[in-house]
N, C-alpha and C positions, 0 to 999 in steps of 0.2 A: 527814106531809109534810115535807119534806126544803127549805131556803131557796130552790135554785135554782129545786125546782116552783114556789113563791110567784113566784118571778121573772119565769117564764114565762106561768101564770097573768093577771101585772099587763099583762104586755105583751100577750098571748092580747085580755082586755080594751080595752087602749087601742086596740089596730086594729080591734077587733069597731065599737069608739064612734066612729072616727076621731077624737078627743080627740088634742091635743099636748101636749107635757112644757110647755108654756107654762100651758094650761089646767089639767093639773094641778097643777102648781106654785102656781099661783093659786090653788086650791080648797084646798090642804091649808095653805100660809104657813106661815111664820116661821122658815124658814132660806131659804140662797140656791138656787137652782135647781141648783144642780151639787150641792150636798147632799141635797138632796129626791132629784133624780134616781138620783144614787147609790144613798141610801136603798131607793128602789125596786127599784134593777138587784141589790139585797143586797149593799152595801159599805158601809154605815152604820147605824147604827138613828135612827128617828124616837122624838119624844119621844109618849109616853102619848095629849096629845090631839091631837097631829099623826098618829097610828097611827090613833085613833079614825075622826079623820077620812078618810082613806086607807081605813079598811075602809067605812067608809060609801058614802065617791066609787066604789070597786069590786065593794063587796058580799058582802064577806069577810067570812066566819066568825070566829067568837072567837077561837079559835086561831091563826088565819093572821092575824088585827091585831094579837095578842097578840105575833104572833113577827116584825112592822114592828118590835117596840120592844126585841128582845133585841137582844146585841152579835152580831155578823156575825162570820164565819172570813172575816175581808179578805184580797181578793187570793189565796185558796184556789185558785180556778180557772183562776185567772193562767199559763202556757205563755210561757216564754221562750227567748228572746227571742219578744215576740210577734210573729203573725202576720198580726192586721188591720193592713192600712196604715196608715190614721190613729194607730191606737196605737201601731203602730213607731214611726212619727216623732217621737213624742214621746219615744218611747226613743232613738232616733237623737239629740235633741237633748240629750237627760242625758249619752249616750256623746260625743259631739262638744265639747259646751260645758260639762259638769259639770266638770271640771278649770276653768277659768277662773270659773264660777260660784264654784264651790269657792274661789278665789285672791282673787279679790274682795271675796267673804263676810269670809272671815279678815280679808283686809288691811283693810275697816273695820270688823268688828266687833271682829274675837280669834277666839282658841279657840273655837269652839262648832258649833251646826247652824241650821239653820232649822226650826221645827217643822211638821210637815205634821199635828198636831191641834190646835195655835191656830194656824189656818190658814182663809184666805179667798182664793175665787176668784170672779173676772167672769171672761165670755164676752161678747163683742161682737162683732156686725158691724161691718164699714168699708165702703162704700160705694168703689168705685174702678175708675176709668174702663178699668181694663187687666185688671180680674177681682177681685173684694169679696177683702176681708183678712179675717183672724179674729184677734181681738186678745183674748189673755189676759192676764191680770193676776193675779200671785199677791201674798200677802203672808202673809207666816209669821213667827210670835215666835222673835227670837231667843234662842238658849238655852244662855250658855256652859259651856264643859267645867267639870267639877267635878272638883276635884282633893279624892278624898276622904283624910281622913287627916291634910289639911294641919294645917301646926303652926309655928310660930314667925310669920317673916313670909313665911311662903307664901299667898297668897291660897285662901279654902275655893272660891271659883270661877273658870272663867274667867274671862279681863281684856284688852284691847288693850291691850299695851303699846307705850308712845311711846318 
């Protein structure tokens, strides 16, 4: 079996159960929902006894809990630009606002990135009387540039300089 069957498989199941990513989320814990889910959809691995659990809540073979916990080929399936809407838009907003992101970043931190593996995200509803909002919230370790090499009074990493 190949990650993506496993994926189709999980989903195959949740609509058999009608079960929500709420409900499973809750049954397996201890990451955040957009990580479990992920997990699920094969873009992350779960740990050992979060797999455990996940083959339990679906009834999967050793094999296919065993391969919840290997590392995933992220993003393997990914078609760019993408095609679902939803997921455009959030490419629409890297291409649009990532320059400015980007300008931002720098100008308070320095040299560096944001890391999207010490990395956490919510997802919310808003409530609102013109049509509900969806509010995410990222937060990512900042990670400055490493000047490797350096030697004298070069700093060995990035720095915001004042």
């Amino acid at each position: 079996m190949i990650r993506s069957d496993l994926t189709e498989k999980i989903l195959d199941i949740k609509r058999e159960k009608g079960w929500t990513w709420k409900y499973i989320c809750d049954e397996i814990g201890g990451f955040s929902p957009v990580l479990l889910v992920g997990a699920l959809l094969g873009q992350h691995k779960l740990t050992k006894p979060q797999a455990a659990k996940a083959g339990e809540l679906f009834g999967l073979s050793k094999a296919e809990t065993a391969m919840l916990n290997e590392v995933p080929m992220r993003g393997a399936d990914a078609v760019m630009p993408p095609t679902d809407p939803l997921i455009y838009r959030f490419y629409e907003l890297v291409l649009v606002n990532g320059p400015a992101w980007k300008a931002l970043i720098e100008e308070e931190f320095g040299d560096g990135i944001m890391s999207a593996i010490d990395f956490d995200m919510q997802m919310e509803r808003l409530p609102d009387p013109k049509g509900d909002r969806v509010k995410i919230t990222m937060s990512g370790k900042f990670l400055p540039f490493k000047y490797y090499g350096a030697s004298g009074n070069v700093p060995a990493y990035g720095y915001k300089e004042e």
